[in-house]
C-alpha positions in Angstrom: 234.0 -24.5 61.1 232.0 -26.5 59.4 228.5 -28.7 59.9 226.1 -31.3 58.8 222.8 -31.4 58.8 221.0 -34.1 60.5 217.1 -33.6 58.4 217.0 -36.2 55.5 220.0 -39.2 55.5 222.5 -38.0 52.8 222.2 -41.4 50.9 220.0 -44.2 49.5 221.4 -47.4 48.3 218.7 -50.6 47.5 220.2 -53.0 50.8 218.7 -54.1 53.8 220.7 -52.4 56.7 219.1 -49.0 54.8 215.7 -50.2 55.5 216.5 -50.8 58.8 214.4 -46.7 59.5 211.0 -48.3 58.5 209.2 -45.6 59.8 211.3 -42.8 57.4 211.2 -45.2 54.5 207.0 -45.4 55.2 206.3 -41.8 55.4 208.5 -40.8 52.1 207.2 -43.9 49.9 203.6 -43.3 50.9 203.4 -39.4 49.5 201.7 -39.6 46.3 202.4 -37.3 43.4 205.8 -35.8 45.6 208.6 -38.7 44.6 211.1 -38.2 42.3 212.7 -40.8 39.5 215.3 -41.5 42.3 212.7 -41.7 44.7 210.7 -44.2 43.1 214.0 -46.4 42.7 214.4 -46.2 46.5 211.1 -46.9 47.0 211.0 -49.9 44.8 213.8 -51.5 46.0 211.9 -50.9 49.8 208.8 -52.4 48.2 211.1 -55.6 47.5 212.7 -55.6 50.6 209.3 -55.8 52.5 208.6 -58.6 50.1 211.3 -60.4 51.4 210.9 -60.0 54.7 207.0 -61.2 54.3 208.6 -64.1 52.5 211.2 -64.7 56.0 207.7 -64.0 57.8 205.9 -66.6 56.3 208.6 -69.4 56.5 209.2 -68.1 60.8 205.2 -68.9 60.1 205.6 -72.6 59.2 208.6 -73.2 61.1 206.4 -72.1 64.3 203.3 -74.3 63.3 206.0 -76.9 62.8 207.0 -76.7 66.1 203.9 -76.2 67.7 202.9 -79.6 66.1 205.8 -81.1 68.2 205.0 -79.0 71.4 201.4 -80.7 70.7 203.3 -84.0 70.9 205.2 -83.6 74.0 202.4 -82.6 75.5 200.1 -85.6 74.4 203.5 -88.1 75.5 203.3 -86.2 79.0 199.4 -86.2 79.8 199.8 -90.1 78.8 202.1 -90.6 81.9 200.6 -88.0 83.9 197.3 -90.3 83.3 199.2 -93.4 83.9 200.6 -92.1 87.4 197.0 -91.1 88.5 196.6 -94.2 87.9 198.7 -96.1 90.1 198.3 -93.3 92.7 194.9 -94.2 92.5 195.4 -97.9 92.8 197.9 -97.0 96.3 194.8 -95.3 97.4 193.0 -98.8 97.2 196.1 -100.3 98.6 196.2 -97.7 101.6 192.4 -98.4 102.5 192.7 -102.0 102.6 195.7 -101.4 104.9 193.8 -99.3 107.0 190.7 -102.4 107.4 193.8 -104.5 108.2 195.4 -102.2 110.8 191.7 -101.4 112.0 191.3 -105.5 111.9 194.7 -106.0 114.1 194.3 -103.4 116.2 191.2 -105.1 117.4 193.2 -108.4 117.7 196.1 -106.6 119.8 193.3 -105.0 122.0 192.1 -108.6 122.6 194.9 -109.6 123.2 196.0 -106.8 125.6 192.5 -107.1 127.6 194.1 -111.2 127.6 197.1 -109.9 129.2 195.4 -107.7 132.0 193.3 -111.5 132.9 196.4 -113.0 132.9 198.3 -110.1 134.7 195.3 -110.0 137.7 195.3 -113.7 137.5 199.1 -114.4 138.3 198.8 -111.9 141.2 195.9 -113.9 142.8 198.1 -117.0 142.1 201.5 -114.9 143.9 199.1 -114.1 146.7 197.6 -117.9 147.2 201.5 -118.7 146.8 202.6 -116.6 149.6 199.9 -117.5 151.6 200.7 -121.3 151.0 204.4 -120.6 151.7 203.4 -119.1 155.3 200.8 -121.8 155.9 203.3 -124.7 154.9 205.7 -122.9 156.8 204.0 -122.4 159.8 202.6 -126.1 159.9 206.7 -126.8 159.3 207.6 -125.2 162.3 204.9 -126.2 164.3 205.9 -129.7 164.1 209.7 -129.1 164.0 208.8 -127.9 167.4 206.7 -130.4 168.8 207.8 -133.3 167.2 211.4 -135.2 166.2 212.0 -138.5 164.8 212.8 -140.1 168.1 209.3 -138.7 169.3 207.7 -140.0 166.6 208.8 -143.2 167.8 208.0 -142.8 171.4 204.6 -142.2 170.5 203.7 -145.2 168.3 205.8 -147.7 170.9 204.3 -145.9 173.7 200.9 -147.4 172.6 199.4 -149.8 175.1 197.8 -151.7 172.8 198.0 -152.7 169.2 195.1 -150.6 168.2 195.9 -147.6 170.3 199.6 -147.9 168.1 197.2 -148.3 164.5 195.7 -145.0 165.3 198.6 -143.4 166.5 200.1 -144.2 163.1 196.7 -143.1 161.6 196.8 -140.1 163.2 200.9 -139.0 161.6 200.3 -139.8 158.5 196.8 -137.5 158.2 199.0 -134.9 159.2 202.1 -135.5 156.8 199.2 -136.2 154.2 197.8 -132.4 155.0 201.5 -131.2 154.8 201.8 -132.8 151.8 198.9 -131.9 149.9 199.9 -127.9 150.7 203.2 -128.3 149.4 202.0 -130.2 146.1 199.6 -127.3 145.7 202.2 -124.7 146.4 204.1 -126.6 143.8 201.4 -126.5 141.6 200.8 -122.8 142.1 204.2 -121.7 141.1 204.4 -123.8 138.2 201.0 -122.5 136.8 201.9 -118.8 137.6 205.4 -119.6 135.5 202.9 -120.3 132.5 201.3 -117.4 133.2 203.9 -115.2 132.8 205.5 -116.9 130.2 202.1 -116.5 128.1 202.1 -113.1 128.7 205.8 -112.5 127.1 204.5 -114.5 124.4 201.1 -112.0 123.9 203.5 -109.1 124.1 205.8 -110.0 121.8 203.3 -111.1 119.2 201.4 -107.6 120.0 205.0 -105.7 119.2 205.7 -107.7 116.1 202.4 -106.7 114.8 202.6 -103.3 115.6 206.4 -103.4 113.6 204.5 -105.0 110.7 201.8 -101.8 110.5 204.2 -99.4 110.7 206.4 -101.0 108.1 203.5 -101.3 105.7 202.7 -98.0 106.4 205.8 -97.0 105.9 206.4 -98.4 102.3 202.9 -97.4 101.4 203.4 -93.8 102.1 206.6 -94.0 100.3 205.3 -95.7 97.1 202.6 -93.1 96.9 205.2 -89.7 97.5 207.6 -90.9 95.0 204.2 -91.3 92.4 202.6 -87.6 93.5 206.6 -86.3 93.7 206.5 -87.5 89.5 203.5 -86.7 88.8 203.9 -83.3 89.8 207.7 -82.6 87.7 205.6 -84.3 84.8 202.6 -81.8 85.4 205.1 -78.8 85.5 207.1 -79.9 82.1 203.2 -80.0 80.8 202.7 -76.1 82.1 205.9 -75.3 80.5 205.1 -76.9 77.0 201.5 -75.4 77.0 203.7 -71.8 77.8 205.8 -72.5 74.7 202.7 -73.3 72.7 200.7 -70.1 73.5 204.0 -68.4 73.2 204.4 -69.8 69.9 200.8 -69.1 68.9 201.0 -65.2 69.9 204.4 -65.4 67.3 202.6 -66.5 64.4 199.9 -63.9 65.0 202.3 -61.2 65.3 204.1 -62.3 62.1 200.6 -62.5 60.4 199.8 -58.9 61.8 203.7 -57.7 60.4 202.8 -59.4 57.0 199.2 -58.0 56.6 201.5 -54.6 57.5 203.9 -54.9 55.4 201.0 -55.7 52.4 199.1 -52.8 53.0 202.3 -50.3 53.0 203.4 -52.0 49.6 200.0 -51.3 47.8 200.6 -47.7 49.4 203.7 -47.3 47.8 202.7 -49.0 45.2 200.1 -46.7 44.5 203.2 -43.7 45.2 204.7 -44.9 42.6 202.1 -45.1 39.7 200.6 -41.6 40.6 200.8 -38.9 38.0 203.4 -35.9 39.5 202.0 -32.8 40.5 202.9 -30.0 38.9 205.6 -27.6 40.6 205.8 -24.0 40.6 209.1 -22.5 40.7 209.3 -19.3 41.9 212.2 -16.7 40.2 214.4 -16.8 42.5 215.1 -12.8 41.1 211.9 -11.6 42.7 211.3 -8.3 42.1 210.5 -8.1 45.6 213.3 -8.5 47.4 211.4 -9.5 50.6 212.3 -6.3 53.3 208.7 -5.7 53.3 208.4 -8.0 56.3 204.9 -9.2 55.1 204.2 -13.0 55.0 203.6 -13.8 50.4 204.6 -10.3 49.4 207.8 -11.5 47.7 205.9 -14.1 45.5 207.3 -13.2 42.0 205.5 -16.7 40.9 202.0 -16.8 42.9 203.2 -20.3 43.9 200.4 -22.1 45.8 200.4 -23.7 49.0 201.1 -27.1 47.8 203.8 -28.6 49.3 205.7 -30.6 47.0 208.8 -31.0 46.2 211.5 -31.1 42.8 214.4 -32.6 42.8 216.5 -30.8 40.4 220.1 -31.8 39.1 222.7 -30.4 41.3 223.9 -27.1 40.5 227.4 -26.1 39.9 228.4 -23.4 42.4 228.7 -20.1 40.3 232.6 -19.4 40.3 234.3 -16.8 43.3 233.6 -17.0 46.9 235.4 -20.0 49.0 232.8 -21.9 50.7 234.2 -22.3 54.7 231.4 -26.0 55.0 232.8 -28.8 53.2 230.4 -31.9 51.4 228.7 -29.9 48.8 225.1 -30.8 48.1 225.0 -33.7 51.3 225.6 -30.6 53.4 223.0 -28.1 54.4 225.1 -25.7 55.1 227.3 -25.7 52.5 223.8 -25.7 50.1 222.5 -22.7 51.5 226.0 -20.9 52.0 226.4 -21.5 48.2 222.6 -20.8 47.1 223.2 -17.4 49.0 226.3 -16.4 47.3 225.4 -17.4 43.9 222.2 -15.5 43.7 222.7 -12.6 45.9 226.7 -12.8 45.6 227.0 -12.4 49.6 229.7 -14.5 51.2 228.1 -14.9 54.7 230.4 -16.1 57.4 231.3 -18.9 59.1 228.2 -20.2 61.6 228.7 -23.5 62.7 225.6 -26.3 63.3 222.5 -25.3 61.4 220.4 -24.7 64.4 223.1 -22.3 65.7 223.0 -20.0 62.5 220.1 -17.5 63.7 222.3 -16.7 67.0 225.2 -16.5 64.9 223.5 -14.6 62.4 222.3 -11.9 64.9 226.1 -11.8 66.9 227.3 -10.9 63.2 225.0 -7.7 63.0 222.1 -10.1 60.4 218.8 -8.8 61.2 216.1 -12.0 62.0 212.4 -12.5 62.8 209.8 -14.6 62.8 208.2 -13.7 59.8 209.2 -15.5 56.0 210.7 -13.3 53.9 212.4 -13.6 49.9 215.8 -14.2 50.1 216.4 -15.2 53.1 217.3 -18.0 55.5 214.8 -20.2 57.1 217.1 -21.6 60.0 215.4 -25.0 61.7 216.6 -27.4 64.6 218.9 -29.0 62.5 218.5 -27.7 58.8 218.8 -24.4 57.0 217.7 -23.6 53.7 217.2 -20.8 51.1 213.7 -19.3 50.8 213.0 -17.7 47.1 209.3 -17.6 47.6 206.3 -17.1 50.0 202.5 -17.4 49.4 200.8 -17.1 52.5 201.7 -19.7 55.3 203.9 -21.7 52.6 207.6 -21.0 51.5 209.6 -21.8 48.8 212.8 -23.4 49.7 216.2 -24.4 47.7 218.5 -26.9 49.7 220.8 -29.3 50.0 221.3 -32.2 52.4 217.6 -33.8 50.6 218.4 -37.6 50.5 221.8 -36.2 49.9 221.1 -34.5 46.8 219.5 -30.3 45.8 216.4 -29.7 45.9 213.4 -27.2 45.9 210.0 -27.3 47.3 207.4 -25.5 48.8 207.2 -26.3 52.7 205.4 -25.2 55.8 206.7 -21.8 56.7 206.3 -22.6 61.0 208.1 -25.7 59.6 206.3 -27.7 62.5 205.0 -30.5 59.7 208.3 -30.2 58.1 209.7 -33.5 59.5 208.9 -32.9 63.0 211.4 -29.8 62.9 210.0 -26.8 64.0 211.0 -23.6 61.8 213.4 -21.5 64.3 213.4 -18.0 62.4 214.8 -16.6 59.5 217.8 -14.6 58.7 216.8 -11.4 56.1 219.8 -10.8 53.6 
């Protein structure tokens, strides 16, 4: 079975998509004194990468002001007809009040002329009541005669006179009473014909008062139509306005996050910068021969080299595997488990077992009759969440480590022995050999 380790990526190559872990690339380039040659070239070509991508920064920069100019315009363009619809709304609120003083003027004129129609109204009944009255009178004074008097009586009377002047007033006397009759029916006449104009006038009053009323509501009508379709515009042009003001303060928050990213991106090159210029410090490597071999148990007691507790690291040139054993983990230096397989069996000449994932060597270990613990010993195998390595050396809470799987390459260093600032991976145990 074999397995890879998961602690450091196994290669660096100067393009962008292996930049893309700003956060790794930040933490190694910033540690001063602790980069290799190869280091330094990887950090260098991340140095020129931020450079770019302040450079694609700086031009999102002016292509956001440039647009914020136009947003700027569109907005001007729409206030300008937002202004110019208050405007006219403003000038249909004129319009509307006169309307109002003219409705308020005719609806004094229709209540004129609807007190004209109630005189007229009472007026014509009066006149239908003298009318009927005249019609019984007339008729009455009709029948009275029709029964009292014919045509042939008529005569009787006047050449039953006895004397001229008896026959004069006779006469007289007749035509009093046709003049009566006649005067009744002229005024019944008369009656009727006035009480036609009446009510002739007052279908004249009414329909005048309807057609005015039509007019109002018309008026009214187009008024309040004018002035929805203005406040209906106004209001799409007021919410294109919002929107353009939302584009600008989203465009202003982009350019101060891209000047935040740049100022970033300037302060992490001077830190690697400065990485990269400072003078090495020194590493001590322990002999890995110890004369202590490290089954004392106690924490620094196999420190052949008094190494301190500094923590940096040496990249040294791969070592060729010492010749015998066969190697069950496959990728040679990339791989931490072949690395600390081979650093095992070419200093101690043990050929340990196959045991799978790095963080599953220390329950492996112990199936396969290993003895483990807590506590850092020489010569043995610090096993971690997803890393092991060979430990040579230990001074205090410190141990000296050989590896593989570093950026893909071997290398030695001194390292936390709880492994808990080692990475974020915590340090699971060791294996004693």
């Amino acid at each position: 079975m074999t397995a890879l380790c998961t602690l450091n990526p196994v290669s660096v190559l100067a393009e962008e998509d292996d930049f893309s872990d700003t956060e790794y690339w930040n933490n190694l380039c910033s540690r001063e004194g602790e980069l290799t040659e190869e280091q330094k070239k990887s950090c260098q070509a991340y140095m020129d990468y931020m450079a770019t991508k302040n450079q694609e920064l700086e031009s999102e920069i002016a292509m956001t002001e440039a647009r914020k100019q136009e947003i700027a315009a569109n907005i001007a363009n729409y206030q300008v007809q937002i202004d110019g619809f208050n405007a006219q709304i403003a000038g249909i609120q004129g319009i509307i009040e006169d309307l109002n003083m003219q409705i308020k003027a005719i609806e004094e004129q229709i209540t004129d002329i609807n007190r004209r129609i109630e005189e007229n109204r009472k007026a014509a009944e009066e006149k239908e009541n003298q009318i009927e009255q005249l019609k019984i009178k007339v008729g009455d004074r009709m029948e009275e005669q029709q029964k009292t008097m014919r045509f042939y009586q008529f005569l009787d009377v006047l050449f039953g006179a006895q004397s001229f002047d008896a026959f004069i007033r006779l006469a007289n006397g007749l035509n009093a009473i046709y003049s009566k009759d006649h005067y009744s029916l002229t005024t019944l006449n008369d009656s009727v014909v006035e009480l036609n104009r009446l009510k002739e006038g007052l279908l004249e009053d009414q329909k005048e008062v309807e057609a005015m009323e039509a007019e109002l509501e018309e008026g009214r009508a187009v008024v309040a139509a004018q002035q929805a379709s203005l406040v209906a515009t106004r209001s799409q042009l007021e919410a294109v306005k919002a929107q353009y003001n939302a584009e600008l303060k989203h465009a202003d928050n982009e350019i101060l996050a891209a000047k935040d990213a740049i100022a970033a991106n300037r302060d992490r090159i001077g830190n690697i910068s400065s990485a990269i210029n400072a003078t090495p410090k020194p590493v001590e490597t322990p002999d890995s021969a110890s004369s202590d071999s490290g089954n004392s148990g106690e924490s620094g007691s196999g420190d052949s080299s008094g190494g301190s507790s500094d923590s940096g690291s040496s990249s040294a040139p791969n070592p060729a595997p010492a010749s015998g054993g066969e190697n069950p983990y496959w990728g040679g230096w990339s791989n931490c488990t072949w690395g600390a397989w081979q650093l095992v069996h070419d200093t101690l000449g043990i050929s340990l077992p196959g045991w799978g994932m790095a963080g599953n060597w220390l329950n492996d270990a112990a199936a396969s009759g290993y003895a483990t613990g807590s506590t850092p010993r020489v010569n043995s195998i610090a096993v971690y969440s997803w890393h092991v390595a060979f430990v040579t050396a230990v001074n205090g809470d410190q141990v000296y480590i050989k590896e593989g799987n570093y950026l893909g390459h071997y290398n030695e260093r001194w390292v936390p022995a709880s492994g808990s600032n080692y990475t974020g991976q915590t340090c699971l145990g060791y294996i004693y050999l």
